[in-house]
Residue, then its C-alpha position, 0 to 999 in steps of 0.5 A: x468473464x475474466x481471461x486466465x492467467x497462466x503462471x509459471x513456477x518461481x525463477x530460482x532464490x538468487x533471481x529473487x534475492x536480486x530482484x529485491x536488492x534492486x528494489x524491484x517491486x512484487x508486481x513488477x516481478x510477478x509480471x516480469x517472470x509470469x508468477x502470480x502476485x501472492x507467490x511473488x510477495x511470499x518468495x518476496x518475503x520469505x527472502x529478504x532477510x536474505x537480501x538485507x540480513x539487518x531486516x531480521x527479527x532477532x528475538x528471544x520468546x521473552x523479546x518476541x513480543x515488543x519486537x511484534x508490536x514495533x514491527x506492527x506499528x512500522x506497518x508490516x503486515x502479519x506475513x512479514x513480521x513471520x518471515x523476518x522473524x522465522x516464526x509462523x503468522x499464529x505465533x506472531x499473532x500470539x505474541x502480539x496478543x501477550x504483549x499488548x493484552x488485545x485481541x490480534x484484530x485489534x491490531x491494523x496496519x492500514x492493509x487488509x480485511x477490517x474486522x467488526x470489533x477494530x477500532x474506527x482509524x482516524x481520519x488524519x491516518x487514513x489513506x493520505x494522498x499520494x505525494x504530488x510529483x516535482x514540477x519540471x524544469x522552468x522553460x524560457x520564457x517566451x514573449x507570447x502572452x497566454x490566452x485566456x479562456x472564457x469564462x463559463x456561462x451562467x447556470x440557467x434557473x428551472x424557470x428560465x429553461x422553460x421560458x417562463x422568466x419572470x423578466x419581461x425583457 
């Protein structure tokens, strides 16, 4: 059984606006200030257009649509793309669906639930491995030479594990 979690209430919209302009992660913040991730990621959402007002979806009913799919294709899950741009996740969702002629499960942006009639993601887009870390510094070198570790034994066959090799040596 899992311990319980006791979350507080979400520090105040300046708190938040900061923590976004320092670019502080929604983990990090829900750890930091004892809020649950989901409200972490809402609050997270909801206000940074504040934060970055050039993140806002500016669009009329008849532009809603191609901004939808651009955003989409970005990347921005459903929540997102309705925070930026004032609407709810439906109308999103609608407007994605009149731009495209495609029901909105159609639509994947590499996050979340996987519905039956989504198409399969190739593989050259699937989840691409973390980009590996920069070597540190060159130290100087030194005269000792590395040692050099022995090579493996060989596997053993069935056969000779069992002592019934067939060389009689």
């Amino acid at each position: 059984m899992a311990p319980s979690t006791e979350y507080k209430s979400l520090p105040s919209d300046a708190v938040i606006v900061k923590a976004i302009k320092q670019g502080q992660t929604h983990g990090a913040f829900a750890k930091e200030h004892s809020v649950s991730p989901g409200a972490a990621s809402a609050a997270f959402y909801r206000l940074e257009t504040t934060a970055d007002p050039s993140l806002a979806i500016k669009a009329t009913a008849k532009t809603l649509g191609k901004a939808v799919v651009r955003a989409r294709n970005d990347g921005l899950r459903w929540e997102r793309i309705a925070a930026r741009s004032g609407r709810t996740i439906k109308e999103v969702q609608e407007a994605w669906e009149g731009e495209t002629g495609k029901p909105f499960t159609q639509s994947y942006s590499g996050r979340g639930r996987r519905f039956e009639d989504m198409p399969q993601v190739p593989k050259s887009q699937a989840s691409k491995p973390a980009p590996k870390a920069k070597a540190a510094p060159a130290k100087k070198a030194t005269t000792k030479q590395p040692v050099k570790k022995a090579a493996p034994a060989k596997a053993r066959t069935r056969a000779e594990r069992a002592g019934k090799s067939k060389d009689p040596s």
